[in-house]
N, C-alpha and C positions, 0 to 999 in steps of 0.2 A: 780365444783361449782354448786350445783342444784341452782333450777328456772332458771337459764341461759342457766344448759347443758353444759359446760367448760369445758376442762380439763384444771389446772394452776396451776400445781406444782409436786414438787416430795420430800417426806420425806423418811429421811434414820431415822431405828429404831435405836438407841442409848442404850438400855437397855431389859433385860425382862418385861417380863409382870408384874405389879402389879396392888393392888389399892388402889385407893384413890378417899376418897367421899367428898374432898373439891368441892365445886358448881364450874362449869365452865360454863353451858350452860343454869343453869337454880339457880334462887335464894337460891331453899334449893332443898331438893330429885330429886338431878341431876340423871339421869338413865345409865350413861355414868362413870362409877366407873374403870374400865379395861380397865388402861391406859398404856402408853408406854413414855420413854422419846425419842423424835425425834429431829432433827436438817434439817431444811429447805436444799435441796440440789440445787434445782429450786425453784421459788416463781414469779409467773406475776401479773403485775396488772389485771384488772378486763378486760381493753378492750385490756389489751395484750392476755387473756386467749384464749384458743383454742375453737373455736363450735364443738361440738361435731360432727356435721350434713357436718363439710367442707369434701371436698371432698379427699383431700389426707390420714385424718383420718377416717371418714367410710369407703373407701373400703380398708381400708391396718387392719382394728383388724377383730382380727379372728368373735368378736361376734357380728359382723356389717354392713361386708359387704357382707351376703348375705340377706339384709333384705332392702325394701322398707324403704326410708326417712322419709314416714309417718307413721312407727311402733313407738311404743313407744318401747322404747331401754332400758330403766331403768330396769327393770324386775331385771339383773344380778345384781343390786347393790341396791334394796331394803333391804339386810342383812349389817352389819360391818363385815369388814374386810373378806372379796370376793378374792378369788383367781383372778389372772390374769395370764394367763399365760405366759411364759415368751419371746417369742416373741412379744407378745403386749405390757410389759412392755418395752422391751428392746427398743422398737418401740417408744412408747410416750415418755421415757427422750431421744430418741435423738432430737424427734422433739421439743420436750419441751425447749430443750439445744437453740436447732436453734434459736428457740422462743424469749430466753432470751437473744441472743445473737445482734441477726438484725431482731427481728423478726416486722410482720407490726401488723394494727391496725386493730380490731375487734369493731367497733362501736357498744355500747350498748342502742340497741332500749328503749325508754323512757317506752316502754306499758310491754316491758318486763322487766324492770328494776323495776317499781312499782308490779309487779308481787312479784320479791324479796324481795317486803317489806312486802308481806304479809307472815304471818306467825302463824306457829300455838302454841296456851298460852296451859298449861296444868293445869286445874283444877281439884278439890277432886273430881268431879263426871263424866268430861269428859273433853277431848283438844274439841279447839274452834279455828277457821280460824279465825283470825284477821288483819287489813290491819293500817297502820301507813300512814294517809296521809301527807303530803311535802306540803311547803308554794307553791310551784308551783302549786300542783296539788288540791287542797283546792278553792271549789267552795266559792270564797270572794269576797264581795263588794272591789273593787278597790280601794283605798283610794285615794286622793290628792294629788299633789306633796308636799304640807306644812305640810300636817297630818304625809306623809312619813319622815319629818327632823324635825318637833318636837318628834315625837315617837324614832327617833336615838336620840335624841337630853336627852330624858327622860331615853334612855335605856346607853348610856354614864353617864350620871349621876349615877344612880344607879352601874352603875360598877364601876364607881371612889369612891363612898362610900361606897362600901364591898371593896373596894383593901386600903383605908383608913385604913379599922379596921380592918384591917390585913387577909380578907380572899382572896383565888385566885378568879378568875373570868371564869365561862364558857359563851359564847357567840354564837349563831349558825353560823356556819361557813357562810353562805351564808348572815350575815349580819354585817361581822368585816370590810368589807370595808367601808361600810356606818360611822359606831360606830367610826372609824379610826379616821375621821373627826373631831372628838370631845373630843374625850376621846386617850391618849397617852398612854398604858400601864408602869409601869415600869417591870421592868427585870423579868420574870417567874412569873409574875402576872396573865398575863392571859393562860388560860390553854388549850392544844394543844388535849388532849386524855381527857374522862372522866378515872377518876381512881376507878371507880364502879365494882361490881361483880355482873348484872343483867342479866337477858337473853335478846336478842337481841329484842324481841320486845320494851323491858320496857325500853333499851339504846335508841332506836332511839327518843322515844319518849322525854324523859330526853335532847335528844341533839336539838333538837329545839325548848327547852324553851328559853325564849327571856334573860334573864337573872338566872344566878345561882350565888351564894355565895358557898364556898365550903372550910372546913377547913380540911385536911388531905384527907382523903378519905371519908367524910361527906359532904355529901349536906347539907347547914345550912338554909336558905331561898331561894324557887324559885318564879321569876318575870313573869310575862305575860304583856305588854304593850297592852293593847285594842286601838289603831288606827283606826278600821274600825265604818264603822254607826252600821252596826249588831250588833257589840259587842258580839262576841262567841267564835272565833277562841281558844283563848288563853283558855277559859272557858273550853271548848271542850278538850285541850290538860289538863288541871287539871286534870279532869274528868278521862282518859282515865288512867292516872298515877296511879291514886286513886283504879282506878278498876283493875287495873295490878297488884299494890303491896298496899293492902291495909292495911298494916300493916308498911308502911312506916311512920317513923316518921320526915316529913320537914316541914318547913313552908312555907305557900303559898300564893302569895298573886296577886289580880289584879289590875293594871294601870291605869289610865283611866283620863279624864278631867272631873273634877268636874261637869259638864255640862251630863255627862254620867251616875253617878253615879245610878239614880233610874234604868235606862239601864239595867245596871252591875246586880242590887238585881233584877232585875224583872229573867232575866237569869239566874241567881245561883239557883234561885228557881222552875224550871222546875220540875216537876216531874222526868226527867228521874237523875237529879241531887241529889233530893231528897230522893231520894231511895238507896243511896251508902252504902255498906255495913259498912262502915266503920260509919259513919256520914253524915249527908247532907250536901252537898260544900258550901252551908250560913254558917257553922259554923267552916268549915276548910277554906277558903280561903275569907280574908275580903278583902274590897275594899282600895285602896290608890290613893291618888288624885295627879295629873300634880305638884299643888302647895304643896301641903305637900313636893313632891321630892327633887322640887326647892329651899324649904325650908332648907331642911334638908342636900342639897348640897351645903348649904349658911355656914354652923354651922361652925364654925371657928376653933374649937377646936376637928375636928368629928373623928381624930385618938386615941384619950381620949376614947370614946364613943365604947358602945358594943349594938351588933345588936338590943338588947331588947328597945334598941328606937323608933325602929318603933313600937312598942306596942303604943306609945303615938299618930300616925298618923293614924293608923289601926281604918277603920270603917267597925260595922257590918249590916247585916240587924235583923232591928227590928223586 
């Protein structure tokens, strides 16, 4: 497991070599074509994974332990697919086995856990270190306790009316408790995995949007809830999508109380917004109001109704 340094798992090969250039690891011009079919023999979770650095593993692989803790160790496995030899092998799946078995807990430090989330994009002219920040780790005005259960209160809403008109619902995981409260799903409404083919940076980003609509394996409209006084967070994660995959075709839109709204447009108009390759974010992502929501989770008849409705609530800056 890099950035962590883990060892957590063991695949057995299942086939020759072939290839194939369906994207796995990256949207289109995957570099990762020479592939193999495998089957999981071991698999741990993240804080079952082994440190690379513990002690019964450094001094037991041959290429480890005759080297000071503070070497960088990676060196042998900067290449695919690196010999091991077979002691060492034979060595990691017992302990791996142990592992899976009774094995204990490896708690994953917070600073290096954000570590893992940064990652590198690949663009036409060069890769670029890029870091996905987390609602935790997001330098944010605090909100209120009321601003926090109206904002569930808005983002329930909006999930109950794309599960209405028939799409599933993505939610960020860290805020379905809350959403619980308010909103009931029915049966495989709301959705547990995205069903995306992105690279990892552009899924993390996608999975802490506040609300998604999603019909097959399309994103149909994605939601941002503005809660805080700043008014950016959500703005911020637009942004970041846009510049990831800017050839993406969703619609996007922000949240916000009427009371916000100049806020909202003064923000979207930033220069650094302005400048998107794609479009400037005033004209790919309009504002929608608390009471338009309200509104519109009032309509009586809203399983009738196709998402082109919000085109009627959709406001832009002028």
């Amino acid at each position: 497991m890099t950035k962590l340094s883990r060892w957590t798992g063991v695949l057995e090969v299942k086939s020759r070599a072939f290839r194939d250039n369906t994207p796995r690891f990256y949207e289109k011009d995957d570099p990762f074509v020479i592939r193999f079919e495998v089957e999981p023999i071991i698999w741990l979770e993240k804080s079952k994974a082994i440190p690379i650095k513990e002690e019964f593993i450094w001094n037991n692989l041959s290429f480890t332990k005759n080297l000071d803790k503070p070497t960088k160790w990676t060196g042998k496995f900067r290449r695919s697919l690196i010999h091991i030899e077979k002691q060492d092998g034979d060595y990691l799946e017992q302990v791996l086995q142990a592992q899976l078995e009774n094995g204990r807990e490896f708690p994953v430090d917070l600073e290096e856990y954000q570590n893992l989330l940064t990652r590198r994009v690949r663009r036409q002219d060069k890769d670029v270190n890029v870091s996905v920040p987390t609602e935790e780790t997001e330098d944010l005005v605090i909100p209120e306790a009321a601003e926090i259960r109206k904002s569930a209160q808005v983002q329930a809403m909006l999930a109950r009316i794309g599960e209405e008109m028939g799409f599933s619902i993505w939610l960020p995981r860290s805020d379905r408790n809350l959403v619980a409260r308010e909103w009931a799903p029915k049966e495989n409404a709301l959705m547990e995995q995205l069903p995306l083919n992105y690279d990892e940076v552009t899924l993390r980003t996608i999975e802490q949007i506040d609300v998604i609509w999603l019909r097959r394996r399309s994103i149909v409209r994605a939601f941002e809830i503005e809660h805080t006084t700043a008014v950016y967070s959500g703005i911020l994660r637009m942004a970041d999508l846009l510049a990831l995959q800017p050839n993406m075709d969703i619609k996007l839109h922000i949240v916000a109380p009427t009371s916000r709204r100049e806020k909202v447009f003064q923000e979207l108009q930033r220069p650094v917004f302005s400048l998107l390759d794609k479009a400037p974010l005033s004209e790919l992502c309009p504002f929608i109001s608390y009471d338009s929501v309200e509104s519109l989770a009032e309509e009586r008849h809203i399983h009738h109704l196709s998402d082109s409705v919000l085109e009627d609530y959709e406001e832009f800056v002028e």
